[in-house]
C-alpha positions as CSV (number, residue, x, y, z in Angstrom):
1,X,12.7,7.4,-22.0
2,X,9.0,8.4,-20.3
3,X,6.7,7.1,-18.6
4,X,3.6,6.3,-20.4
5,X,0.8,9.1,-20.8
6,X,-2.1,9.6,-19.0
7,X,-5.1,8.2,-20.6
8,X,-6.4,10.1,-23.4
9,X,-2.9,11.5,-24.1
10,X,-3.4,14.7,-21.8
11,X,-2.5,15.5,-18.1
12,X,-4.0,13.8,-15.3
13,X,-7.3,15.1,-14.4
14,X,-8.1,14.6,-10.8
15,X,-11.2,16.4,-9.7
16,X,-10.2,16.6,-6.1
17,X,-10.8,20.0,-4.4
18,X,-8.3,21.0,-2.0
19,X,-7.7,24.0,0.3
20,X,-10.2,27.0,0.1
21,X,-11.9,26.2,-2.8
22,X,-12.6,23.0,-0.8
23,X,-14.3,24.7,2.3
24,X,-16.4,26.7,0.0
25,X,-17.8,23.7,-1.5
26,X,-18.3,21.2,1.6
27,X,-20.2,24.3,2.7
28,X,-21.9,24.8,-0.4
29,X,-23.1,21.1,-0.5
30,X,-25.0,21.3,2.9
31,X,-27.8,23.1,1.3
32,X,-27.7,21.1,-2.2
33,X,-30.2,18.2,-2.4
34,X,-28.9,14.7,-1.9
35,X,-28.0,11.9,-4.0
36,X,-26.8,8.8,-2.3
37,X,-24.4,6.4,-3.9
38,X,-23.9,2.8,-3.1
39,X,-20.3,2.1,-2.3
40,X,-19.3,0.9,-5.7
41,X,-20.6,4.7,-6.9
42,X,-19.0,6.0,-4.4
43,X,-15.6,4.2,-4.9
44,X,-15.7,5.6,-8.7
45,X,-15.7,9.4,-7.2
46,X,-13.4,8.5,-5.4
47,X,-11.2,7.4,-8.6
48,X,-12.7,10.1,-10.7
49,X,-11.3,12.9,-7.8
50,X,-7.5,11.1,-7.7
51,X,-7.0,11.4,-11.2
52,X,-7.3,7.7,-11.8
53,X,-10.1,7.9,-14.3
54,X,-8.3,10.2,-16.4
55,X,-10.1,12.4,-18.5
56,X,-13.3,11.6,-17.2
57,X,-14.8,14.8,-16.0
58,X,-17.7,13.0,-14.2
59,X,-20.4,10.7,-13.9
60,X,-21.0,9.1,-17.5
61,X,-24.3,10.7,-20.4
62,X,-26.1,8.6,-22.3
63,X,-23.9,8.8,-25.5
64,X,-20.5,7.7,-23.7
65,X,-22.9,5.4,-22.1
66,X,-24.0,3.7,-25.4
67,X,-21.1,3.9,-26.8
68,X,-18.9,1.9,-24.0
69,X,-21.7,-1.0,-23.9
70,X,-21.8,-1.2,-28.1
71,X,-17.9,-0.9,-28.8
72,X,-15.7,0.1,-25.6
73,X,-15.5,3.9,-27.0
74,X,-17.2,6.8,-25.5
75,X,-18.8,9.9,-27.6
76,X,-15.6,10.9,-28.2
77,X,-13.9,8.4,-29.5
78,X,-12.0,7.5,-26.5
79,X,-11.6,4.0,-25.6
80,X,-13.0,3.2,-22.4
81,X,-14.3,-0.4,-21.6
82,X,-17.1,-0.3,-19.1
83,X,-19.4,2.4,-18.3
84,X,-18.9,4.6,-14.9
85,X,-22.0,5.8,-13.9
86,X,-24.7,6.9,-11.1
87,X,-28.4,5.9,-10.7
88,X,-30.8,7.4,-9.1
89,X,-34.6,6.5,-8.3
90,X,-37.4,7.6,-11.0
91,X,-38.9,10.1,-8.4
92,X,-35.8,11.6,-7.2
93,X,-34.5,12.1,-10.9
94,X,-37.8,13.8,-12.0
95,X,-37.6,16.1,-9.0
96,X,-34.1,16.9,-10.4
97,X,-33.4,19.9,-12.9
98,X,-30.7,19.7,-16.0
99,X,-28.4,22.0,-14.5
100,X,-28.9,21.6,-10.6
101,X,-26.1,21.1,-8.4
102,X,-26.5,18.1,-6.4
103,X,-24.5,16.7,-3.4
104,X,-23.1,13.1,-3.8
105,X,-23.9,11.0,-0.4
106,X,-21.8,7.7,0.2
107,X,-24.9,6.0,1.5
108,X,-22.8,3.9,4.0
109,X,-21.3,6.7,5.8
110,X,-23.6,9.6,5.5
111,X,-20.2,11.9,4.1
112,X,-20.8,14.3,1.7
113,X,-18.1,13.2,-1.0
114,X,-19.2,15.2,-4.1
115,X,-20.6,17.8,-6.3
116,X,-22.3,17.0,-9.4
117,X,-24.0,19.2,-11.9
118,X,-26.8,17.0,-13.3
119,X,-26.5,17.9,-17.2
120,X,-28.4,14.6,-18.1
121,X,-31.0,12.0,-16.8
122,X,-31.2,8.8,-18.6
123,X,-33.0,5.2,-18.2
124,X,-30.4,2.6,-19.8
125,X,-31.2,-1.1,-20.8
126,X,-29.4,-3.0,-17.4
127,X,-29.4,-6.7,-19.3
128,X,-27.4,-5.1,-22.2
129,X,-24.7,-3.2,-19.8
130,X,-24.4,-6.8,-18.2
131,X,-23.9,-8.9,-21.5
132,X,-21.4,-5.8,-22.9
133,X,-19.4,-5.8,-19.2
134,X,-19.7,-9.7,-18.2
135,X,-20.4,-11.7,-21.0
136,X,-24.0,-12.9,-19.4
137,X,-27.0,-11.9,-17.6
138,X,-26.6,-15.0,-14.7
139,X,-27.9,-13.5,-11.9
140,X,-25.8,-15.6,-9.6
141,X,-22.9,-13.2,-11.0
142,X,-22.1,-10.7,-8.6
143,X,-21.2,-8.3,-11.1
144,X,-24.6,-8.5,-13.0
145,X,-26.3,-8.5,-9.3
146,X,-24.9,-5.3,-9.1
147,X,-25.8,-4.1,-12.3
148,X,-29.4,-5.0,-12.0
149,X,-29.6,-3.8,-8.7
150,X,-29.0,0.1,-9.4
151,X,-31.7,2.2,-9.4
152,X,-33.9,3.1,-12.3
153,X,-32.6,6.2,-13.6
154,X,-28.6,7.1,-14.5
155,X,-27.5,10.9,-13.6
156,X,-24.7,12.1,-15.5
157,X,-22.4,15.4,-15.4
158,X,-19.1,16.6,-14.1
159,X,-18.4,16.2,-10.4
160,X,-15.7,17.6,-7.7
161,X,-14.8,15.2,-5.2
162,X,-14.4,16.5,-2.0
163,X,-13.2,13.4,0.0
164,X,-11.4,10.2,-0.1
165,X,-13.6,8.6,2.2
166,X,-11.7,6.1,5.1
167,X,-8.5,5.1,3.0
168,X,-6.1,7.5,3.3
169,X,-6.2,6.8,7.3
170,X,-7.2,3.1,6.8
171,X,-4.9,2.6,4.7
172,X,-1.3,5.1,5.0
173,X,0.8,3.0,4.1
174,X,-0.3,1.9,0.3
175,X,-2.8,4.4,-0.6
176,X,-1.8,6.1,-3.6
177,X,-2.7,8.5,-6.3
178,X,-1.7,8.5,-9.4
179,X,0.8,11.4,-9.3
180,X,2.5,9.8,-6.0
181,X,3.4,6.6,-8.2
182,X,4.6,8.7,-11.1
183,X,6.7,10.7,-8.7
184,X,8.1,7.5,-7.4
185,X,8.7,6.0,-10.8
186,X,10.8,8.9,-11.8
187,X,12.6,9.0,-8.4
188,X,13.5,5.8,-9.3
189,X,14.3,5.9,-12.8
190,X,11.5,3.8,-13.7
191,X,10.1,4.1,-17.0
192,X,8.7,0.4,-18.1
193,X,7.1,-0.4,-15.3
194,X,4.8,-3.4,-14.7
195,X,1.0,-3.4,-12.5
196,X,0.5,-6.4,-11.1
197,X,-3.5,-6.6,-10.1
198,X,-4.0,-8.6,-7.2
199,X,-7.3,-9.1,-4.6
200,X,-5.5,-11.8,-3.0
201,X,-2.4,-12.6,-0.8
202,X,0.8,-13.6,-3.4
203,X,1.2,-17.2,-3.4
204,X,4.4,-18.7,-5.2
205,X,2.3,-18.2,-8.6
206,X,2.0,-14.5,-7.9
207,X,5.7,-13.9,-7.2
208,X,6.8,-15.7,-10.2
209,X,4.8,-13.6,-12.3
210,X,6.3,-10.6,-10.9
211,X,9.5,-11.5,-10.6
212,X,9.3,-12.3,-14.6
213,X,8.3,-8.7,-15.0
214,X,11.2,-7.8,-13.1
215,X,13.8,-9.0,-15.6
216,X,13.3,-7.5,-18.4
217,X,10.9,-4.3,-16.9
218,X,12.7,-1.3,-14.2
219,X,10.0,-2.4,-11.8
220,X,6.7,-3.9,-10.8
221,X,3.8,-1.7,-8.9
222,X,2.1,-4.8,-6.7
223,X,-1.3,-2.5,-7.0
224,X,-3.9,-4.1,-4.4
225,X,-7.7,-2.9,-4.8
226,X,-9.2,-1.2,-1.6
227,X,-12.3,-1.7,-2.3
228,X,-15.4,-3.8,-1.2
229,X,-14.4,-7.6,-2.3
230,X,-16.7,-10.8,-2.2
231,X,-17.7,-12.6,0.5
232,X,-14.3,-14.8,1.8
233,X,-12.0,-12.7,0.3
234,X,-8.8,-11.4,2.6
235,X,-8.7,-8.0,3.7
236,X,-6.9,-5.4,2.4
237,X,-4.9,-4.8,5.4
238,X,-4.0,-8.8,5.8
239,X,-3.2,-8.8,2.2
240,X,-0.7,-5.7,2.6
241,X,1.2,-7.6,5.5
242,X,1.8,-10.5,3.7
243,X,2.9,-8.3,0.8
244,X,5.3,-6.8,2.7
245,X,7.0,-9.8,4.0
246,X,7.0,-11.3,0.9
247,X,9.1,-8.3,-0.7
248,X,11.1,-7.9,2.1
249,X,12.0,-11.6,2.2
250,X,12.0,-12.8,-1.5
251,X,12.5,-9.5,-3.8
252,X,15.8,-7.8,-4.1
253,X,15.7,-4.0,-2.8
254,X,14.4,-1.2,-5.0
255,X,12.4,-3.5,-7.7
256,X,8.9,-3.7,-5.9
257,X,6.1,-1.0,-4.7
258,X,3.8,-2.0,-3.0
259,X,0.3,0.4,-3.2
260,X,-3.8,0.4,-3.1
261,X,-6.3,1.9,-4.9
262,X,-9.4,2.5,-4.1
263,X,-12.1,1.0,-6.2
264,X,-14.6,-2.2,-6.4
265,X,-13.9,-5.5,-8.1
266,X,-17.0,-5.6,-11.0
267,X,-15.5,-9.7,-11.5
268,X,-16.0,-8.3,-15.2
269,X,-12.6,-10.6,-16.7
270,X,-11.6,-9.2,-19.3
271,X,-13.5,-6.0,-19.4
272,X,-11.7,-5.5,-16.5
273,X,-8.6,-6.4,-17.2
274,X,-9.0,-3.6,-19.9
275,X,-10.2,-1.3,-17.3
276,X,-7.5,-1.9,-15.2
277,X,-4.8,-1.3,-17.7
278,X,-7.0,1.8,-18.2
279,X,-6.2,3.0,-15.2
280,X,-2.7,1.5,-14.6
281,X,-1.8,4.0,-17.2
282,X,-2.8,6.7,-15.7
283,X,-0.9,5.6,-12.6
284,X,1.9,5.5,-15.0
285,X,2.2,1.8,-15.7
286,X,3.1,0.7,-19.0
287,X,2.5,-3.1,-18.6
288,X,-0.6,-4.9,-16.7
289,X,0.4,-8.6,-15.9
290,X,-2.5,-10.5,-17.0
291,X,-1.9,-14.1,-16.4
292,X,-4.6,-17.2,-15.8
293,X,-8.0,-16.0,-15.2
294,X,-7.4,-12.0,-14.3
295,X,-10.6,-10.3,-12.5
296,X,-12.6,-13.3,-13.2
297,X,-15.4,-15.0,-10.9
298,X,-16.5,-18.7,-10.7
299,X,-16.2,-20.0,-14.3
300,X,-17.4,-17.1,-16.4
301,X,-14.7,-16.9,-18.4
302,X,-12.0,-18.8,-19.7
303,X,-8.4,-19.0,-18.6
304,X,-6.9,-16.7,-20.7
305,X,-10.0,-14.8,-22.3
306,X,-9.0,-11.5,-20.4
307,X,-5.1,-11.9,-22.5
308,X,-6.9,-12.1,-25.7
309,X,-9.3,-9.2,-25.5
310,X,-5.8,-7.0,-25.6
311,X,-5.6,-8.4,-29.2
312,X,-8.5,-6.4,-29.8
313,X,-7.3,-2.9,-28.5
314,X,-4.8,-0.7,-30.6
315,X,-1.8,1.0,-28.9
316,X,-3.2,4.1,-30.1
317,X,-6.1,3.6,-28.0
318,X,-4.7,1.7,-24.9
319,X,-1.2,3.1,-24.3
320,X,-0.5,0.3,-21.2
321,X,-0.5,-3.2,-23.0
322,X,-0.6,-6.2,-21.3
323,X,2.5,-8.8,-20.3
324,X,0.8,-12.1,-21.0
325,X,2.8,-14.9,-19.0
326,X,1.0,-19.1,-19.0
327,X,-0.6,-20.8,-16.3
328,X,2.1,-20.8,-13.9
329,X,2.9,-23.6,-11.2
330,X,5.0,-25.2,-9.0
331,X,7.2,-28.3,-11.1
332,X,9.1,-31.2,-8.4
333,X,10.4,-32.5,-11.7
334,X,12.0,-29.1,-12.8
335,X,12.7,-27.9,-9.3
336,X,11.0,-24.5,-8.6
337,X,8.7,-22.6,-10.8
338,X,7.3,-23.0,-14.1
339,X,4.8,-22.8,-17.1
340,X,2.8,-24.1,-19.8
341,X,5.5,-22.7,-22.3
342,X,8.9,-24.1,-19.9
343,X,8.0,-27.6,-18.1
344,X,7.7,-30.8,-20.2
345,X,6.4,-32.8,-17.1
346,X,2.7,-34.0,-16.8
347,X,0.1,-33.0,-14.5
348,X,1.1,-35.4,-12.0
349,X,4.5,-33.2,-11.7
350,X,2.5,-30.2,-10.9
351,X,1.4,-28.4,-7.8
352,X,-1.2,-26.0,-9.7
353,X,-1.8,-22.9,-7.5
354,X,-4.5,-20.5,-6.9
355,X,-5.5,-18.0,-4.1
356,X,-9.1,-20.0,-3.7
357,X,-7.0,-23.0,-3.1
358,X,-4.7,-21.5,-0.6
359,X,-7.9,-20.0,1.3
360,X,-9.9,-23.1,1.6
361,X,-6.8,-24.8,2.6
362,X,-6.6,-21.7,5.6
363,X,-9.7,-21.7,6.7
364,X,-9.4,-25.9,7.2
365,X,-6.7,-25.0,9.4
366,X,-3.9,-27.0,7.2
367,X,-0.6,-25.8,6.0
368,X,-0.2,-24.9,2.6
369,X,3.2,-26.7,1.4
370,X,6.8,-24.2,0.6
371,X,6.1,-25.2,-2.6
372,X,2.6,-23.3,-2.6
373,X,3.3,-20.3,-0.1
374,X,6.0,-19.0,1.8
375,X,6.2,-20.1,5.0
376,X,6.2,-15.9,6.3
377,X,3.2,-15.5,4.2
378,X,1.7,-18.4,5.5
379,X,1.9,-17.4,9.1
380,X,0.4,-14.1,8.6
381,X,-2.6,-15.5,6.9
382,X,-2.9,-18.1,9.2
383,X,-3.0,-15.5,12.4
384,X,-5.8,-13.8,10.4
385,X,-7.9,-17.1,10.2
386,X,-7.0,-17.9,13.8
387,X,-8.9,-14.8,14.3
388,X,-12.2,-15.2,12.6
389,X,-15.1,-17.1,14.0
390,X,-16.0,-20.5,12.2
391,X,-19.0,-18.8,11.6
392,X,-17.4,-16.0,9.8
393,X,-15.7,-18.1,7.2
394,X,-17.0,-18.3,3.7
395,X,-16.3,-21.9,3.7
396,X,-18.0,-23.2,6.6
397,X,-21.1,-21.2,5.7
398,X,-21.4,-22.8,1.8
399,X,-20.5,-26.0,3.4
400,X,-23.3,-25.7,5.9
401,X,-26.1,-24.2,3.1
402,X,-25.1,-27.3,0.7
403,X,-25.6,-29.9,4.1
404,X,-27.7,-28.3,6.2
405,X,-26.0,-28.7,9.1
């Protein structure tokens, strides 16, 4: 057996300079004109350089880009399910020349990540991209906000990446790219092996999903995004400690890797759960867990939307196909873990779990039951919450907006 291919069927394509072909263009890029890119931009470089966005060469034209938004397939042919692109303003786009090299600014930082040839400037309809990638045009969505938020003009054209920003050091110990997993995967002898997408710490629900894809897959990739999250959402680095225990506690050896990647949740559901397998494959994945609600926000989207948008997608298009397990939950009738599909009981039976649930119940100060979270994860997250201001939690400041108080 092998692992799955990258995307597209080809080699991975990561657009990463290295060594003295490196030099020459960091020095090179001092005297280019400047494009700055807002950190979700600048996190797609980022995946465009590592080979995760396999075989994108760059920053999206105006073709791939209407023909991701009408049916999830660029120029090409290629099925890719949301557009990954770069704005600029009107006036700094009409000062731009089709052909110019420009240098690609994180505009946080001030780095220099990038070189792109600009082969095409572009105005796109934003409310259309929202409805193709969301499902709406609600500006409360924090997807659409960004959406509608970028700059007038898209830039498109092949880039080199010449950094990976903060996460290497920030992150050492999970930060991978694509051909690190797939080096670990054959190492291993792993050639089914499962992504499980997670944002949050793993509560009971989480590691019953895994553990599913541990019986009849080699091996589960617990694949954390590094990227800019929501308001109230654990850090990476929390998350990753509680991971760790977790495995280390409840896992048997050599079935679980734990590593990050470094992009932006769009809250897309299932767009993004297609996205995600996208690239999963190219980390060599050939599974994505998708269970209850995957990369969704607020009630967008139903439960089980983002497993039934894979009915849609050939395996000729999507190689990585999706391991669709039911709402999952705690049963005291049954005894441990269960689903829709296994427990009989009612409701009443049920401790239903969720990682908003287990946060409010943190930031309250209370202690989530063995039944919801392991007590090791527990005390992690609860030394994290100790740490934070009540001003700094996400809960005290919507319960103050909604009282006043």
């Amino acid at each position: 057996m092998r692992l799955v291919h990258p995307h597209g069927g080809g080699d991975l394509k990561p657009l990463l300079l290295e060594g003295a072909a490196l030099s020459e263009a960091q020095e090179k890029a001092k005297g280019l004109e400047k494009v700055m890119m807002t950190s979700r931009e600048s996190c797609d470089l980022i995946m465009l350089g590592i080979g995760a966005f396999t075989p994108l060469e760059g920053f999206m034209g105006e073709a791939d880009w209407k023909g991701i938004v009408t049916d999830s397939h660029m120029a090409s042919g290629l099925f890719w399910p949301i557009p990954i692109t770069l704005s600029a303003t009107k006036e700094q786009a009409d000062s731009l020349s089709i052909g110019q090299d420009v240098a690609l600014v994180d505009e946080e930082s001030g780095e220099i990540r990038g070189i792109m040839t600009v082969n095409e400037k572009y105005g796109i309809d934003k409310a259309k991209e929202c409805q193709s990638t969301f499902g709406t045009t609600d500006m409360e969505h924090p997807g659409v906000q960004k959406v509608m938020g970028q700059k007038d003009i898209n830039i498109g054209g092949p880039v080199q990446c010449l950094s990976e920003g903060e996460f290497p050091a920030k992150y050492p110990g999970i930060y991978k790219r694509p051909a690190e997993t797939r080096a670990m995967f054959e190492e291993k002898k792993w050639h089914q092996v499962a992504a499980f997408q997670t944002r949050n710490p793993m509560h009971r629900s989480h590691e019953y999903l895994a553990k599913i894809a541990i019986e009849v897959l080699d091996g589960v990739l617990i694949h954390q995004i590094l990227g800019k999250l929501k308001p109230g959402d654990i850090p990476a680095e929390v998350r990753a400690e509680a991971i760790d225990v977790l495995t280390d506690k409840y896992f048997a050896d050599d079935t679980v890797i734990q590593a990050g990647y470094p992009m932006e949740m769009r809250y897309a559901g299932p767009k993004e759960a297609l996205l995600h397998a996208v690239f999963r494959q190219n980390y060599g994945c050939s599974h994505l867990i998708v269970g209850r609600d995957h990369a969704g926000v607020g009630d967008y989207y139903g439960p089980f939307d983002a497993q039934y948008i894979f009915d849609q997608v050939t395996p000729e298009e999507l190689e990585t196909r999706p391991l669709k397990i039911d709402w999952t939950f705690f049963c005291y009738k049954c005894g441990g873990m269960a689903s829709m599909k296994t427990c009989p009981h009612d409701k009443d039976d049920r401790l239903l779990l969720s990682g908003t649930k287990l946060r409010k119940m943190l930031s309250e100060g209370e202690n989530p039951p063995d039944e919801f979270s392991r007590p090791e994860v527990v005390e992690v997250l609860q030394k994290y919450y100790a740490s934070l201001r009540a001003e700094d939690k996400v809960e005290v400041k919507l319960h103050r907006a909604a009282t006043g108080e």
